[in-house]
C-alpha positions in Angstrom: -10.2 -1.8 7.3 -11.2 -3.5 10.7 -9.1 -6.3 10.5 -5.9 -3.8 10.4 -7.1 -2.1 12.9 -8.3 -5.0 15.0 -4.4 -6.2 14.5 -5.6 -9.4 12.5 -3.1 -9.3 9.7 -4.3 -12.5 7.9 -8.1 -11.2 7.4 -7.0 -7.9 6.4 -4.4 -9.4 3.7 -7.1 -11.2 2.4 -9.6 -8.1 2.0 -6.9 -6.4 0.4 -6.0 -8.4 -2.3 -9.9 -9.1 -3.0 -10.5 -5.3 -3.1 -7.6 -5.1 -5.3 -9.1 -7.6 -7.4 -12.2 -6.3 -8.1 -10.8 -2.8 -8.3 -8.7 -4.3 -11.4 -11.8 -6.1 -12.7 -14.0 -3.1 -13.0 -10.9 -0.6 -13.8 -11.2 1.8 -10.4 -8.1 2.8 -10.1 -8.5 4.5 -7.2 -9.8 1.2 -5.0 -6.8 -0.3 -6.9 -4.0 1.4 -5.5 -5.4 1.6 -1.8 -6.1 -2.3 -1.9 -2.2 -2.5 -3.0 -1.1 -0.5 -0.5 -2.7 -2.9 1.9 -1.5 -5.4 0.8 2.2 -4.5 0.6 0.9 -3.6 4.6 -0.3 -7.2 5.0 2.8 -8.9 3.6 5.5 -6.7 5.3 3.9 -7.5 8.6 4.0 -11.2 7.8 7.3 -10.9 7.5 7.8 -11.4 3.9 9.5 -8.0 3.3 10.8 -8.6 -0.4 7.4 -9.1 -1.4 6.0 -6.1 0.7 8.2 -3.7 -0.5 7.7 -4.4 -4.1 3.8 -4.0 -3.6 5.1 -0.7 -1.4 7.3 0.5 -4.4 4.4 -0.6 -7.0 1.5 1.9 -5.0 3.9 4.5 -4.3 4.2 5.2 -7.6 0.8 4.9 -8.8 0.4 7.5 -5.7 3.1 9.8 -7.7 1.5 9.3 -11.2 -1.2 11.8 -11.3 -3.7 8.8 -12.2 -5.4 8.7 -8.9 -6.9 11.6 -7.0 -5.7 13.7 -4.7 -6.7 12.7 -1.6 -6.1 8.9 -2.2 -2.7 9.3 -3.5 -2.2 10.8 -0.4 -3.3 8.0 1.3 -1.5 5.7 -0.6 1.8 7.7 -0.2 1.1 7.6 3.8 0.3 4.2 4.0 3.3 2.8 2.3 5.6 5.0 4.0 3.9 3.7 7.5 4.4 0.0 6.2 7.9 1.0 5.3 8.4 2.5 8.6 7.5 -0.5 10.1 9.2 -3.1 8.2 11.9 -1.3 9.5 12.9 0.6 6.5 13.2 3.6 7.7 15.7 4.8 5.0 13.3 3.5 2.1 10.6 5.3 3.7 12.7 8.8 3.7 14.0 8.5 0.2 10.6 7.6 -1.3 9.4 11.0 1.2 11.4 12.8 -1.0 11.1 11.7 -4.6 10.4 14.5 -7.4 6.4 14.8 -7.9 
């Protein structure tokens, strides 16, 4: 989380995926999720938006699947909308705002 906040997009990329990693290795599917949604963060802000998005599309729904709880779905939801937002895809961001829970 310091690295994104310190702007240094490379370091917090790598933390991401290797909390995403050991969130899959020891099935917390909460850590899972939030460590995806940093990720998609991480690659959209590299520039590779394709990518990004995909992960962004991949936690949102986790976010909307009931599976994680409440208050880190919502963090999930928020985070790829912000990633969305900027990546530019303001649109995406507004129609994944107002998919059916």
């Amino acid at each position: 989380l310091r690295a994104a906040l310190i702007g240094d997009n490379e370091e917090s990329l790598a933390q991401a995926t290797r909390a995403y990693e050991i969130g899959k290795r020891l099935g917390l599917r909460d850590l899972e999720a939030m460590a995806l949604a940093g990720r998609a963060a991480g690659m959209l802000a590299r520039g590779e938006v394709d990518e990004g998005l995909a992960l962004a599309d991949e936690a949102a729904l986790v976010a909307i699947s009931g599976e994680l709880e409440p208050a880190v779905a919502g963090g999930v939801f928020c985070a790829t909308i912000e990633a969305g937002a900027r990546a530019s895809t303001d649109t995406r961001a507004c129609a994944a705002s107002s998919a059916p829970t």
